[in-house]
N, C-alpha and C positions, 0 to 999 in steps of 0.2 A: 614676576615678583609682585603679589598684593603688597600695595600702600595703605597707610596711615590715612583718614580724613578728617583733619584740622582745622580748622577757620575755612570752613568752604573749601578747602581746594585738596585733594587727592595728594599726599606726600613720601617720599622713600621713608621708612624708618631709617632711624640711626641708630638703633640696636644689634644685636648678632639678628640674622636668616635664621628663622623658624619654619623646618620642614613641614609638611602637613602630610597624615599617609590612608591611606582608605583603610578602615579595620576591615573589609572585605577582602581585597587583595594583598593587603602590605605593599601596596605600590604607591611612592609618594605621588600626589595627586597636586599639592602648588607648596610656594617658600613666602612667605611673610618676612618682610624684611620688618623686624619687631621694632616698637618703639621704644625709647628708651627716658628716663626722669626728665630732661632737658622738655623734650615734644610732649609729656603728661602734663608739663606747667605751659606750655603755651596752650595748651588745651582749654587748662583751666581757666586763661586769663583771657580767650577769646569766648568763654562761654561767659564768663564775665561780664565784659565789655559787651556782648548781644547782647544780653538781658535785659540791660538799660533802655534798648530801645523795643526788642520781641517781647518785652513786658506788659508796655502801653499799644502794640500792633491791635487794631480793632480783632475781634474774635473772628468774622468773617473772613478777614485775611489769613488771619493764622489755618483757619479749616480748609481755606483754597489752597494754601502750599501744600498742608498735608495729604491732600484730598490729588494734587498734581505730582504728589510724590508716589502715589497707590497708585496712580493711571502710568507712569513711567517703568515701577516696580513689575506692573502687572505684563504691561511688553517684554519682557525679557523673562516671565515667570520659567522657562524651560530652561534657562538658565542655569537662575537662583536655584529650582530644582534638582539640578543637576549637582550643584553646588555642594548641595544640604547632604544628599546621599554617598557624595566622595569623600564626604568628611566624618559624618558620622556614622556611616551603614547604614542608613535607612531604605530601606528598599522605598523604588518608585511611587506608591499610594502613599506612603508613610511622608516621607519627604515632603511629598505635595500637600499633604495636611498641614505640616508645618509651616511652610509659604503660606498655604491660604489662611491658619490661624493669624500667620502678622497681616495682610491685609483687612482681617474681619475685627483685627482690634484698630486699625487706623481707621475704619470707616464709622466704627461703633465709638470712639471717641470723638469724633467730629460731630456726632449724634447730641452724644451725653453733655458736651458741654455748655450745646445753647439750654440748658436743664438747670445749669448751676445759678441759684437765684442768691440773691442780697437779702435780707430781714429786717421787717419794721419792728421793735418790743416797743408793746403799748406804754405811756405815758401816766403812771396810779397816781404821780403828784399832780398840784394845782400851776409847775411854775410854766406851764405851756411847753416842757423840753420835747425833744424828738432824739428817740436811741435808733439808730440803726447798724448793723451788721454785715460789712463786705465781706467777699470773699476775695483775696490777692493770692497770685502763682510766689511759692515759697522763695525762689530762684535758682541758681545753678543744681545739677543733681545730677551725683554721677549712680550708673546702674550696671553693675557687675553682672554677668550673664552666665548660668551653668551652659554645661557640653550639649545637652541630649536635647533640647529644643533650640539651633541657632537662632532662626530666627521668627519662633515664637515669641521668645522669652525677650526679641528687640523689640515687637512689636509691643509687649507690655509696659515697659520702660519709655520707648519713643513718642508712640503716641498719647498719653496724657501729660507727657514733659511738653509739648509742642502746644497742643491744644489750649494749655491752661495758664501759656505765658510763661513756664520754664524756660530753661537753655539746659542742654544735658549734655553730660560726655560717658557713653556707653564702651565695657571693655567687655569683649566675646573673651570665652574662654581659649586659651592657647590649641586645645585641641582641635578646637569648631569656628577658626574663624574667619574662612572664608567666606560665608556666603553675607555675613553681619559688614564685612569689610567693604563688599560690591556693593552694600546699599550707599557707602559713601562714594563712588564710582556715577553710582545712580541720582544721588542729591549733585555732585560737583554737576552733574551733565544739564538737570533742568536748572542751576542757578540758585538752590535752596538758600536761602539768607544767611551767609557766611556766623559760624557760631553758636548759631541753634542748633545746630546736633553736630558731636564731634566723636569719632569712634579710634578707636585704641585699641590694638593688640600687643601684647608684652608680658611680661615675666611677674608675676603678681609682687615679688620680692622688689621691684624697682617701681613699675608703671603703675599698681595697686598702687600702693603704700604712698608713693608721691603724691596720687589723688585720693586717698583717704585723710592722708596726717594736714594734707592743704587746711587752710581756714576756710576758704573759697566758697566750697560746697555745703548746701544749705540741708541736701537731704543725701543720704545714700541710700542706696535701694540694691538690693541681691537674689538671686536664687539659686543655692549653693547647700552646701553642710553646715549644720548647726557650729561646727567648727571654727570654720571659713567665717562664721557671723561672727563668732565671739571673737577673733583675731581683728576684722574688721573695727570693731568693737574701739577695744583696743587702739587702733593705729587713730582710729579718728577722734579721738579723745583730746584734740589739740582746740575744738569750740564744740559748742551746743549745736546740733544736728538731730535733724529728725532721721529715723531708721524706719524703713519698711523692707523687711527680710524673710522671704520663702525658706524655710530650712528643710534639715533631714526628715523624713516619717520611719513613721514600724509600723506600718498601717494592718490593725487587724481584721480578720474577715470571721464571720459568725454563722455559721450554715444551720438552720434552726430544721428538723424531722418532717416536717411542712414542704419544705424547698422541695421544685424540680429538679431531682439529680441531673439529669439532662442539660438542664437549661442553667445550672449550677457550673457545671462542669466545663461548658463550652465557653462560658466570662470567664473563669478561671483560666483557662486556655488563651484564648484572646490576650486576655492582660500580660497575664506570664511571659510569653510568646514572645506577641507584637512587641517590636524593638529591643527582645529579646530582655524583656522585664526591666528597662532601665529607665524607669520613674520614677519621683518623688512619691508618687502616690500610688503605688502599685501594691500590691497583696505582700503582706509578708508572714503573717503569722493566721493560719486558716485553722479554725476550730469548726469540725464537722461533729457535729451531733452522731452521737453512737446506733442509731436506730438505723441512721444509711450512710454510717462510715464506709462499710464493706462495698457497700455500689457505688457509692462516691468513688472511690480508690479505685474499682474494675472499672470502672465509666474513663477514668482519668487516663487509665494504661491504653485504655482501646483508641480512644484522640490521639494521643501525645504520637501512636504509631504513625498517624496520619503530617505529622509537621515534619516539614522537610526543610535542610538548611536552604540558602541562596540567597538572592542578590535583585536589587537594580527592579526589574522586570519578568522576573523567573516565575513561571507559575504553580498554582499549588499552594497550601497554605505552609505558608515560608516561616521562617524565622531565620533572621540576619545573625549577624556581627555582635560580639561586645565591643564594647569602644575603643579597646586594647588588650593586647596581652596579659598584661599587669590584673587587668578587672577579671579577664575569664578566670587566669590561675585562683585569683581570690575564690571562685567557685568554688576549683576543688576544695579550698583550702577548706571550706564551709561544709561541704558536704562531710569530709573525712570525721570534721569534727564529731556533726551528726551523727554517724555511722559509729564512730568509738564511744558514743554516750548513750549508744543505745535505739537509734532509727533503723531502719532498712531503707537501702535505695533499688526501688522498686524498678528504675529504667532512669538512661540517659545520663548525664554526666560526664561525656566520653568528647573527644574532638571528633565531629566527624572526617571520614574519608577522604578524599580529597578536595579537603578545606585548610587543610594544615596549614595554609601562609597568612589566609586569615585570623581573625580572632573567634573562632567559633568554638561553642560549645553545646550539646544538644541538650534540651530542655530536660531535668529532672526531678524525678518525683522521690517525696519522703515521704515514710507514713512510720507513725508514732513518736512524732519529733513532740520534744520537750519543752519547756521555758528555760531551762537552764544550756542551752544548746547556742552555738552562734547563731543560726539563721532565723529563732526567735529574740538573742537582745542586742541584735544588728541588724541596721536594714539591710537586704540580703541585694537593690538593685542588679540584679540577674536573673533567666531564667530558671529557678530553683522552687518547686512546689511542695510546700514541709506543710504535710497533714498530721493533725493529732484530733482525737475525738475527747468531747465533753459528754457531761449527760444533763447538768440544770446550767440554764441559762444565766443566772447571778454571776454563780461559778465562771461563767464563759465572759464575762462584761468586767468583772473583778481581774481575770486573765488579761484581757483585752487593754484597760486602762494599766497595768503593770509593765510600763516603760516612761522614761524622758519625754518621747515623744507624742504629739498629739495633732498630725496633721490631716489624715483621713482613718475614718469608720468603716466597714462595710457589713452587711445584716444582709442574708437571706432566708425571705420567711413571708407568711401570708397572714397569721394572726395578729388582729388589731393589739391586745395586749403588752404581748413580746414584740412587737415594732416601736410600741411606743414607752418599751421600758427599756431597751435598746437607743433610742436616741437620745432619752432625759441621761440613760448612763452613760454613753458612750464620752471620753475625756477626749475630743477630737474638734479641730475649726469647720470642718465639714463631713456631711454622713451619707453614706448611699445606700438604698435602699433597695435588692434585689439587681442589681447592676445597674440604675440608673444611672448618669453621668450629666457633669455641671454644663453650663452654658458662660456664655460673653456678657450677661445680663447679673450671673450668681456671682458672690464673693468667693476666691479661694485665702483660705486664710488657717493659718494655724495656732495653738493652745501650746503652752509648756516649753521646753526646748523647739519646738519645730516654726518659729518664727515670732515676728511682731509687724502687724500692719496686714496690708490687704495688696493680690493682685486682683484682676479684672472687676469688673462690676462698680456703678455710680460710686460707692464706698473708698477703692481705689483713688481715685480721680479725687477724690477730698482732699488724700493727703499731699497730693502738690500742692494744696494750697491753705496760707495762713487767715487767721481773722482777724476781723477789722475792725472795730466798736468806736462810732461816734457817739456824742452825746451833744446834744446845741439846746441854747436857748436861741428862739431866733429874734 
């Protein structure tokens, strides 16, 4: 049975047992004895009560905990790994990415915040005054956590909470939360300062809503559905609260006449694929240029033969699990749609063979999908590849900006022009260019429905913290 970790010490929930089941196997994998509103408020009042003193902790100390929390975390990585892939499908590299992404943000926050400087504003009067500008940690902050990155997505919450003189109570998603759980297992064991970090599994309808509607919490922080935000929203509306919330994307892709089919085809594949397309940020709506639609689409059928389901360790280029039942049906449902408004499903969409206990669904391709269709005014998170061809680029950016959402871009293409009349157009927080991908240094952030605030990068790291403005005569 995973515990609860509350004021430093590792605790049974007092909630109902929350199985946990591999979308790989269907075999339950652990039981979370969940937490229930009673244990959300002790949470909150010991993250409370820390603050008053991990407020004033010198910074150097705060970086040494966190910094002996990663050397603890990092012993037992085969673990945590092992953790991350029982819960959500992730096959072994994939998993391990995830682990190493929360380590590379606990080490890159320790970094950033000997960075955060105080400001002198010069003095234009004659009466001798002195303005200066601090920077103070906000305080408590609780950080809700989607399914598909356990413990990425802690690592982005934890470490700038820690660093910058917060106190936080992080709640993993019910599906994903064991491996978020053992870091409290990991902090109870080195002695972590009881209340600086408190983590929470439970029923969003009890354990949410108790730490959201609290007054407590100074900031809340998500990465979820634009949905999930606005309910959020909502429950916290009991004080003024800062929000910094990762939401849904429809992220469009832009294949410009220019592009390497080749080398087009094979991000394509990757993206889709890998974790069996269940990101925020993954491809959903691909306008190929009519000059090499037709090779785009043969290029795409001849790969996709090559992906093969599996697991763990299995070699071959894999493609796992969806996260459940629930999520793969939703494919079909997507697909059929498609198919009755008028696409072709060129391959794939079928459970494969003996996977059936799994969640598996094998990657499929559309070609002459519409706007009017689900899997363009829905994020489609699955492996689902809905091609349609454009022929002027406006056309295709006019297309592209035509949703709610605006959390990734994507453009490929080689002309100076059309790259850069692709990114002044593009309505999106971030843009990629020919498959590049962000770092621990860039802002992830989104436009319109698909958020408000910032994860990773110095930008991030700001909003824990309030400003200060003195003004003295001396």
């Amino acid at each position: 049975m995973y515990k609860q970790y509350i004021n430093g010490r590792t605790v049974e929930g007092r909630g109902k047992p929350l199985p946990v089941y591999d979308p790989a196997t269907g075999e339950e994998v652990g039981v979370v004895g969940s937490a229930d509103a009673s244990q959300a408020q002790e949470a909150l009042e010991a993250a409370r009560r820390a603050f008053v003193t991990w407020s004033k902790t010198p910074i150097g100390e705060r970086i040494a905990w966190l910094l002996k929390f990663r050397e603890a975390c990092l012993a037992e990585s085969d673990k945590f790994i092992r953790l991350i892939s029982q819960e959500s499908g992730r096959t072994y590299s994939l998993a391990k990415a995830d682990f190493d992404w929360c380590m590379i943000s606990f080490s890159y926050y320790c970094d950033e915040v000997k960075r955060v400087y105080g400001t002198q504003i010069p003095n234009l009067g004659t009466d001798g005054s002195i303005h200066v500008v601090e920077r103070q940690p906000v305080g408590v902050v609780v950080g809700h956590l989607a399914w598909n990155y356990p413990l990425g997505n802690a690592g982005l919450k934890i470490a700038p909470s820690v660093v910058s003189g917060c106190t936080c109570i992080i709640k993993p998603s019910s599906q994903t939360p064991l491996a978020t759980l053992y870091l409290g297992e990991v902090a109870e064991r080195i002695g972590f300062p009881a209340g600086v970090i408190n983590i929470l599994s439970g029923p969003a309808g009890e354990v949410g809503r108790t730490l959201n509607s609290s007054t407590i919490p100074k900031m809340i922080t998500l990465i979820g559905s634009s949905e999930t935000g606005l309910a959020i929203m909502r429950e916290a509306a009991t004080s003024i609260k800062k929000f910094s919330f990762e939401l849904g994307g429809n992220a469009p892709v832009v294949v410009m006449d220019d592009a390497d089919p080749d080398a087009v085809v094979a991000n394509l594949i990757a993206k889709k694929c890998g974790f069996a397309g269940q990101t925020c940020v993954n491809y959903n709506r691909i306008y190929v240029h009519e000059k090499i639609y037709e090779q785009v689409i043969e290029c795409t059928k001849k790969r996709l033969a090559d992906v093969v389901p599996g697991r763990w360790k299995d070699p071959g280029n894999v493609i796992g699990p969806m996260i459940n039942k629930e999520a793969r049906d939703r494919m079909f449902r997507l697909i059929e749609d498609a198919v009755a408004k008028g696409a072709s499903l060129l391959s794939g969409g079928t459970i494969p063979e003996g996977f059936e206990a799994g969640c598996y669904i094998t990657p499929a391709l559309l070609r002459d999908v519409t706007d009017d269709m689900r899997v363009s005014t829905e994020e489609i998170f699955g492996p689902i590849i809905p091609l349609q061809p454009f022929s002027d680029l406006d056309e295709a950016i006019s297309k592209a900006n035509n949703t709610i959402y605006g959390l990734s871009a994507y453009f490929f293409g080689h002309r100076a022009p059309d790259i850069a009349k692709a990114f002044s157009g593009f309505e999106a927080g971030e843009i990629f260019i020919n498959g590049s991908g962000g770092t621990e240094f860039s802002p992830h952030s989104g436009t319109k429905q698909s958020g408000v605030g910032v994860d990773k990068s110095l930008w991030s790291l700001a909003e824990y913290f309030d400003l200060k403005y003195l003004s003295m005569i001396p």
